[in-house]
N, C-alpha and C positions, 0 to 999 in steps of 0.2 A: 170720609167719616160722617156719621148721622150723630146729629147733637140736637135731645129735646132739651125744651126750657119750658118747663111746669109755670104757670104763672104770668103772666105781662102786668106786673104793675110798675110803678117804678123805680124800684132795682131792676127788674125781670125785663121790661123793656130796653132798658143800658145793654143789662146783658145779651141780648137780642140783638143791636145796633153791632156791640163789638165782636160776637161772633159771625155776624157777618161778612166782616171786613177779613175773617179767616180764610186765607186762601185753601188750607187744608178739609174745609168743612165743605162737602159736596152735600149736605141738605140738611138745612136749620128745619125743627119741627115745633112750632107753638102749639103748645097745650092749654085753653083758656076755657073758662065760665062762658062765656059770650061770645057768642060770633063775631058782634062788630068791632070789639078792641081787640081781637088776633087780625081781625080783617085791616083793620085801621092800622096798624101797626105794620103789618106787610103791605099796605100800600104807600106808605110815607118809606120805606124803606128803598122800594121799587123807584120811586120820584127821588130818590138821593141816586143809587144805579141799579139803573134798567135787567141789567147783567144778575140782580139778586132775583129775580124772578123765578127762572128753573131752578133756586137753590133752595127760596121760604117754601113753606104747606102749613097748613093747621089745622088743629082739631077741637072739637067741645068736649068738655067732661061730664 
């Protein structure tokens, strides 16, 4: 399953953290304003596990 999340603020970042941890979700997709807080957000993710890697992507709007 592909699951975007429009937004990283934070609510949008929770919800990011907790679909993560979905086993079902083969590729979280952030949708932000800004590169570095999708960036930043998927790299503190990766540092909690390694293994969310192949599963975050993001994009600018």
């Amino acid at each position: 399953m592909i699951v975007a999340v429009i937004g990283t603020g934070r609510v949008g970042e929770q919800v990011v953290h907790e679909l993560a941890k979905n086993a079902y979700i083969n590729e979280l997709l952030l949708i932000e304003r800004t590169r570095d807080r999708a960036e930043g957000i998927r790299k503190d993710l990766i540092d909690e596990d390694p293994g969310y890697e192949e599963k975050l992507s993001w994009t600018e709007t």
